[in-house]
N, C-alpha and C positions, 0 to 999 in steps of 0.2 A: 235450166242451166245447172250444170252440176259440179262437182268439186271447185266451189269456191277460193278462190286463192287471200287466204287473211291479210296477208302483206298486202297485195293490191286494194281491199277491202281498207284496210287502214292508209291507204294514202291517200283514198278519195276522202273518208270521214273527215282523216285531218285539212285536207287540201280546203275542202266544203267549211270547214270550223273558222279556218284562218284569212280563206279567200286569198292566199298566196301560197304558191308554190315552192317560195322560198322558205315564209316560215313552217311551213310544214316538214319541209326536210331539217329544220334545223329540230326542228321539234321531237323528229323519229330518229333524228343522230344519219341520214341520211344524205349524198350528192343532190341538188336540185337535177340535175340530166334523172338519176337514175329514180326520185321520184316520179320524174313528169314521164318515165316510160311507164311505170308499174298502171298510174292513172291511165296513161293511152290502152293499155293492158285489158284494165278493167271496161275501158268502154268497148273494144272492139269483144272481148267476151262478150259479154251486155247486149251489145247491137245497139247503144244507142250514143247518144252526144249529153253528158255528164257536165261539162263543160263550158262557158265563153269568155275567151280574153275581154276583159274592159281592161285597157291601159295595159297597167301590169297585173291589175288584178284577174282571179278567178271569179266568176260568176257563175252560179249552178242555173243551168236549163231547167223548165217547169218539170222535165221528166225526174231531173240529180235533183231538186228539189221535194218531188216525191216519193223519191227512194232513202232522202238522207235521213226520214224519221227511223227505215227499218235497217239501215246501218248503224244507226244511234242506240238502239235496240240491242245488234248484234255485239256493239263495240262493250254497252254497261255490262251484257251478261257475260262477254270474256272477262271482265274487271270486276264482278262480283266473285265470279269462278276462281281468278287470279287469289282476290283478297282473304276469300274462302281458305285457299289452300296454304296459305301461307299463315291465316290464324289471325288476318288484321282485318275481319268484316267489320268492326265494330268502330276502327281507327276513325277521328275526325281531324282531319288536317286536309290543306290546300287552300285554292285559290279559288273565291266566291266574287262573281262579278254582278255587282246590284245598280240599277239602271234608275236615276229619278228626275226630276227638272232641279234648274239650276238651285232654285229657294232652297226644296227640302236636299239638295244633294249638300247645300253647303251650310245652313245651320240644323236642320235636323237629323242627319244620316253622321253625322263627326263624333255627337255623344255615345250615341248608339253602337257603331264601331270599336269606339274606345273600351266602354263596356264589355263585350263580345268578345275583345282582343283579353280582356281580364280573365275572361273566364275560359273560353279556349285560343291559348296562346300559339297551335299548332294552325288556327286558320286566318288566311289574309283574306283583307278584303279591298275588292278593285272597284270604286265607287267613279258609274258611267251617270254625268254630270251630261242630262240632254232632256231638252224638251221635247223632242220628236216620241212618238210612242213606237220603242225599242219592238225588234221583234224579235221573237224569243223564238220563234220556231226555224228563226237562223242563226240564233247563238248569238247575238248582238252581247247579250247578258245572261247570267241565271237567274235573276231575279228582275221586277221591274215595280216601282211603285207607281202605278198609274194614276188618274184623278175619273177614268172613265174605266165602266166594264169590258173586259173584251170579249171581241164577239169570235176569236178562233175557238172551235171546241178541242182542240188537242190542248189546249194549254189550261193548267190550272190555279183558279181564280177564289179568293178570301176578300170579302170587302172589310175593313178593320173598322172602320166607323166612318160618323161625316163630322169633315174640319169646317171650321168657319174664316171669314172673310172680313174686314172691315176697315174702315180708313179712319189714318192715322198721319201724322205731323210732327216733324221735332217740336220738342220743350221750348227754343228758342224762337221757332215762327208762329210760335203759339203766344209767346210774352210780344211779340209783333203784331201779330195782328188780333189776338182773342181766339177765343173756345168756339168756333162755331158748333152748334147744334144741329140746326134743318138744314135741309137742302138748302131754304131760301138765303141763311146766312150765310151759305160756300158760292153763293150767285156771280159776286167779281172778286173772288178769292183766286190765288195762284196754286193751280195742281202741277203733278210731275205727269206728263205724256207718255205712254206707252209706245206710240206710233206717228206716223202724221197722214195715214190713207184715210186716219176718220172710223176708226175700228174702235177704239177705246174710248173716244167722245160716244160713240153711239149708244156703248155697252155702259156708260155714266148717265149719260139720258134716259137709259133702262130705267136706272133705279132713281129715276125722278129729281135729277140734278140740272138744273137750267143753265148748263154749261155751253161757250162756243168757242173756235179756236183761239179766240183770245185769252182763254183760260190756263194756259199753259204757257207755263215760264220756261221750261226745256222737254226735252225728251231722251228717251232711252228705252230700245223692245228689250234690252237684255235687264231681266228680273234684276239680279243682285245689284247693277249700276244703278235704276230703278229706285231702288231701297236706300241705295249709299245718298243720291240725289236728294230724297224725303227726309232722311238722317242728316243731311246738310244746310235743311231749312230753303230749300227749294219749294216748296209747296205739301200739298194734300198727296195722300196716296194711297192706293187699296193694299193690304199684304194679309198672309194670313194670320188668323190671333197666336195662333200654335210660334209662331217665328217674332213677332211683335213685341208677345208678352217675356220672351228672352233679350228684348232690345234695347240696351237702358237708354235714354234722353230720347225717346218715341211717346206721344201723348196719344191716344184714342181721341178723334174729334166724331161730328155727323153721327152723334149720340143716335139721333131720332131716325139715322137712314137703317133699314133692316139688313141686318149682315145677308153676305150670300153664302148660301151652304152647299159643300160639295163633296162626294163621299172620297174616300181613301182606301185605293185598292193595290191588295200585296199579289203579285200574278208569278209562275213561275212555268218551266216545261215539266217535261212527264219526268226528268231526271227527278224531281224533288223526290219521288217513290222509292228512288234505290237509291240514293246519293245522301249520306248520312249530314256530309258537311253542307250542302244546301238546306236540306232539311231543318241542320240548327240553326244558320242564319237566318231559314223564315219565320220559325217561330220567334228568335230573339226578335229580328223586326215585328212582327205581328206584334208581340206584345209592347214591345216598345212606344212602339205608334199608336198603338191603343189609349198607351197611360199617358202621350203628349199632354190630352184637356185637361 
């Protein structure tokens, strides 16, 4: 295929980024019509289907899916070229979208931000609050703090350390019912629920808790509600220390149970290489996240 046409080239990228056709043209200062022709454009060049309406959105086919890395490619080296000539390779500014679960999105990623916003005031940051593991190699986010390795080889992976785990009790259901220590003393104690299929009984049974559903006084899968319930003297609950130990009227109970430990990983795509303002937001996260313990 020969002379490329850039304009069509950037409708798809954008199209592929935004998964709408609207905001892509609002995005290029473009008509949505004269967008969605440029797209149709590039596929009938192509020979292929680039493309599938879901709803209103765009969905990239397995093929626009394995085309959009070397559009992504094609798009950073007009935009180094761009910044080059202009004399702003070096500029850090824009918008940095970082991907984490609800916990670390909403008491540990706030300080961190804040921080980061002190020292470069030119970059924002868009904090994607999701327990789903973001995929990066569709732009969900530029960054993603995971809790597992990932297994795409295009994307690149820092594991920052391992966080710990362990349960914990407001101050006040602790002057209620006492300290327990062993598992045996949390036996007909009241925990907070994660679930009710029997998922997070099971995962307590794990760690040698002689728990049954009569052990739970309410529930909630959503983490941070979760947390607020435990902080309201609802029961026992697992959270992580990194988020606990910023918690004030939270006591650490089940002294004797072995915390669970799990690593912390900072993932990003190949833009981290060339993209100055990712770059800074990984390592301030990296190191951030390091110095949590």
């Amino acid at each position: 295929m020969e002379n490329l046409d850039w304009n069509q080239l950037k409708a798809f990228l954008e199209t592929a980024q935004t998964g709408s056709l609207s905001a892509a043209a609002r995005k290029l200062g473009l008509t949505q019509p004269t967008l969605s022709r440029q797209v149709a454009a590039i596929e009938r060049r192509m020979g292929v289907t680039l493309f599938e309406r879901v709803g209103k959105a765009m969905a990239l086919t397995p093929t626009g899916l394995d085309l959009l890395e070397h559009a992504r490619a094609m798009g950073a080296a007009a935009e180094a070229l761009g910044l080059a000539a202009t004399g702003r390779s070096q500029a850090v500014g824009g918008v940095v979208s970082v991907s984490a679960t609800d916990m670390v999105a909403a008491h540990l990623l706030p300080p961190l931000v804040r921080q980061l916003r002190g020292e470069e005031p030119g970059i924002a940051i868009e904090i994607i609050s999701s327990n789903a593991v973001s995929d990066l190699l569709r732009r969900e986010a530029d960054i993603a703090i995971r809790h597992v390795q990932p297994e795409q080889p295009d994307l690149i992976a820092r594991r920052i350390r391992d966080a710990s785990a362990g349960f914990y009790a407001s101050q006040d259901w602790v002057a209620a019912h006492g300290h327990p220590r062993t598992a045996q003393e949390a036996a007909h104690l009241p925990f907070v629920g994660s679930d009710r299929a029997g998922q997070y009984l099971a995962y307590l049974r794990q760690h040698g808790l002689p728990l049954g559903e009569g052990s739970f006084s309410c529930y909630s899968d959503h983490n941070v509600a979760h947390w607020a319930l435990v902080r309201q003297g609802m029961g026992i609950g697992a959270i992580m220390d990194d988020i606990a130990r910023e918690t004030p009227g939270v006591v650490r109970v089940l002294d004797d149970v072995p915390p669970v430990y799990f690593p912390i990983w900072l993932v990003s795509h190949r833009e981290l290489r060339t993209s100055r303002r990712i770059q800074r937001v990984f390592e301030a996260l990296a190191q951030g996240l390091s110095g949590s313990s």
